[in-house]
C-alpha positions in Angstrom: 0.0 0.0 0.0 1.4 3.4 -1.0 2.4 5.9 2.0 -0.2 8.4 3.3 1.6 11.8 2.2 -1.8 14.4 2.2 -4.0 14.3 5.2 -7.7 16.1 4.8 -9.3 16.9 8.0 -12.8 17.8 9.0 -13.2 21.1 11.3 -16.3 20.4 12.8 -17.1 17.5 14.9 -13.0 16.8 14.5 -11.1 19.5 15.1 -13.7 21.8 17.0 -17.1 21.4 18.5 -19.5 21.8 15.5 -19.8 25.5 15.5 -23.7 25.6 14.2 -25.2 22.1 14.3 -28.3 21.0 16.1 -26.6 21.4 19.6 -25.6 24.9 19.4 -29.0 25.9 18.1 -30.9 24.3 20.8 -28.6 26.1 23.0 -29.4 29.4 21.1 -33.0 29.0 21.5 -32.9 28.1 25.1 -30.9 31.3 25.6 -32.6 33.9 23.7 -36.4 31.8 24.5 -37.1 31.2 20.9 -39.1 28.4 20.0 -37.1 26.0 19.1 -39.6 24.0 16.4 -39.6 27.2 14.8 -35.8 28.1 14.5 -35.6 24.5 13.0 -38.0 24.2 10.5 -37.0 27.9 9.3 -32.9 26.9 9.4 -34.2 23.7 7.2 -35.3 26.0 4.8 -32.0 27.7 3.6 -29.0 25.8 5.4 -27.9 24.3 2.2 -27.3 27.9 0.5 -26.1 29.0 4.1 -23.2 26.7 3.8 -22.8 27.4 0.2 -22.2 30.6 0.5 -25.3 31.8 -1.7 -26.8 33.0 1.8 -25.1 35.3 3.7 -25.4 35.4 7.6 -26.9 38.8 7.7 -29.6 37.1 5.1 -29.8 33.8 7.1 -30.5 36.1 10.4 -33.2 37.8 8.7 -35.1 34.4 7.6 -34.3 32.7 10.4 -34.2 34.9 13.6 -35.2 38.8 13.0 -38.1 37.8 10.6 -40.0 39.4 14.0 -38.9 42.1 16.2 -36.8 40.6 19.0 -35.8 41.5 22.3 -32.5 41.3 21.6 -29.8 42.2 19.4 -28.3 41.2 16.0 -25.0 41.1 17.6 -26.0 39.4 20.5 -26.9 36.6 18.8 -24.1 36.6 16.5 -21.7 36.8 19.8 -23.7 34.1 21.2 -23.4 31.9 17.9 -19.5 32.2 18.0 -18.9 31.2 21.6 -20.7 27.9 20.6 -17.5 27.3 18.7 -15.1 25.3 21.3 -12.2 23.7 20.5 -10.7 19.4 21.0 -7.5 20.2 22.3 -5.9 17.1 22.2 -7.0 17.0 18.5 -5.6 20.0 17.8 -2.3 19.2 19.1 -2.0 16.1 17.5 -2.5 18.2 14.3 -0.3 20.8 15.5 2.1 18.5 15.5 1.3 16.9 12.5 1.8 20.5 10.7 5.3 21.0 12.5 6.3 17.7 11.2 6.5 18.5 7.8 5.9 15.1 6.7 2.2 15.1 5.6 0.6 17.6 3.4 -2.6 19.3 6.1 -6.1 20.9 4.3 -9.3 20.5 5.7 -12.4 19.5 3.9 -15.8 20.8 5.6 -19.0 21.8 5.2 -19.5 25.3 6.9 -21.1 28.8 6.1 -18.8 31.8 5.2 -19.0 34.0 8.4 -18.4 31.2 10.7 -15.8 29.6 8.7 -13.8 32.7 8.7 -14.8 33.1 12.5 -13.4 29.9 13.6 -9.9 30.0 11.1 -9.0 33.1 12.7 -10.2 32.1 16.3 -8.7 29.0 16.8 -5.4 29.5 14.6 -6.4 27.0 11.4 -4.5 28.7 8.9 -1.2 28.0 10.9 -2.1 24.2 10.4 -3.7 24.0 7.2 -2.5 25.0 3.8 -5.8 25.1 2.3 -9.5 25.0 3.3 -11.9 23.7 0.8 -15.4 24.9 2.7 -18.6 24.6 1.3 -18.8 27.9 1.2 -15.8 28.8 -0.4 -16.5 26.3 -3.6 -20.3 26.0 -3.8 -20.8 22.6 -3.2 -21.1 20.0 0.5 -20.0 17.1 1.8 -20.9 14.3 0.8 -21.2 14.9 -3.0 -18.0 13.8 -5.1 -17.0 17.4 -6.4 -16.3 18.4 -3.4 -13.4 15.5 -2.3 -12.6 16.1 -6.4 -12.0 19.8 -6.3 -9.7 19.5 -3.2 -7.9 16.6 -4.7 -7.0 18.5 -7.6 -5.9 21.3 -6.2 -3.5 20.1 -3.6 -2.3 18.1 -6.5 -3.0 14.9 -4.3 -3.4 11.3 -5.7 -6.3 9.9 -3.7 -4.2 6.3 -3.1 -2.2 8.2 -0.9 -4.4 10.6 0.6 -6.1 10.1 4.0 -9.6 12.0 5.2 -11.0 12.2 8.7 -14.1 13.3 9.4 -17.1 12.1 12.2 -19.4 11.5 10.0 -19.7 8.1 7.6 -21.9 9.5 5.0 -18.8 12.2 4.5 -16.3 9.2 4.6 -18.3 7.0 2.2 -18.2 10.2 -0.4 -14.4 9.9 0.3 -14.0 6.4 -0.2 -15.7 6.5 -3.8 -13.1 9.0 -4.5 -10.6 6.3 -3.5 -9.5 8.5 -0.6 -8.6 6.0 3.0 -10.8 6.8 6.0 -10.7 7.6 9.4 -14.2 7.7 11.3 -12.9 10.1 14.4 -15.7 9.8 17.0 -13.6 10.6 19.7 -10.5 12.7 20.3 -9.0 10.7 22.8 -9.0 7.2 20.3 -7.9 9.4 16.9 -3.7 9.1 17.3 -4.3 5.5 17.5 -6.7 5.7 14.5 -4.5 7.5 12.5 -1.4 5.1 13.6 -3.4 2.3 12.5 -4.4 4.3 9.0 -0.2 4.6 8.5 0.4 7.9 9.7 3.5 8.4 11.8 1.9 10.4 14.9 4.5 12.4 16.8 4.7 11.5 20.6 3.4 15.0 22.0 3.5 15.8 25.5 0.5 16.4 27.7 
């Protein structure tokens, strides 16, 4: 089997909390004591060009949250949006390390609207790990569909026989697989190192 030499990751659900899935929006409608039902069914409705970028967050607020006058403030809720975003430590310092050991190619392959994308980069220090981001948002399209795990292959100029994605979700993994990209299904930080040992990659011992 060929060596591993490009390594996609997943942001959300891998590398950070998922910064807008259905936890952090039942945690936004307990706080702000919005019906939750509601925010749902009207998120539903235009997620898909959310992450797409088609929608922008000012537009998604609008459909989804200030279609009514609110007690509360457009920036409240945006502050209250971002400090849903938390990060896995431990994954990130495997990855950190990873990056410093100049022996894998890093990008990350997620599915994640503009705002919050940019948001979380910045926040948590991505773009010192990664050398490219191929978001949802960025390129139109979402995990699982093909194009996506196409486009980013192409770009970092990767041969999928020796390219490795993580990501928590299988449906995302399966779209890997039928691009010939190896898996790993991380489900929990403190079991990934040994996953990715087990997938070929040489993991640096890193110090608690």
């Amino acid at each position: 089997m060929s060596r591993i030499d490009t390594v996609f990751f997943d942001i959300g659900g891998v590398c950070l909390t998922n910064g807008w899935g259905a936890g952090a929006r039942a945690a936004v409608a307990s706080h702000f004591g919005l019906d939750a039902g509601e925010l749902e069914a009207r998120h539903a409705e235009v997620v898909d060009g959310f992450e797409r970028g088609e929608v922008s967050l000012d537009e998604y607020l609008d459909r989804v949250v200030f279609h009514r006058p609110r007690s509360f403030g457009r920036d409240a809720f945006i502050g209250f949006m971002h400090a849903q975003s938390r990060p896995y430590e431990p994954v990130l310092i495997l990855v950190r390390s990873l990056a410093a050991a100049k022996k894998y190619r890093l990008a990350a392959i997620n599915n994640e609207s503009r705002a919050l994308n940019r948001y979380r980069i910045d926040t948590f220090g991505l773009n010192e790990i990664f050398q490219a981001f191929f978001s949802s948002c960025y390129l139109g399209v979402s995990k699982p569909s093909a194009r996506i795990y196409a486009i980013a292959l192409d770009v970092m100029q990767a041969d999928p026989l020796t390219s490795l994605f993580v990501d928590d979700r299988e449906e995302n993994l399966a779209g890997a697989r039928a691009a010939g990209m190896r898996t790993v299904h991380a489900t929990d930080p403190a079991a990934l190192p040994q996953a990715l040992r087990e997938a070929g990659i040489d993991v640096p011992q890193v110090r608690p």
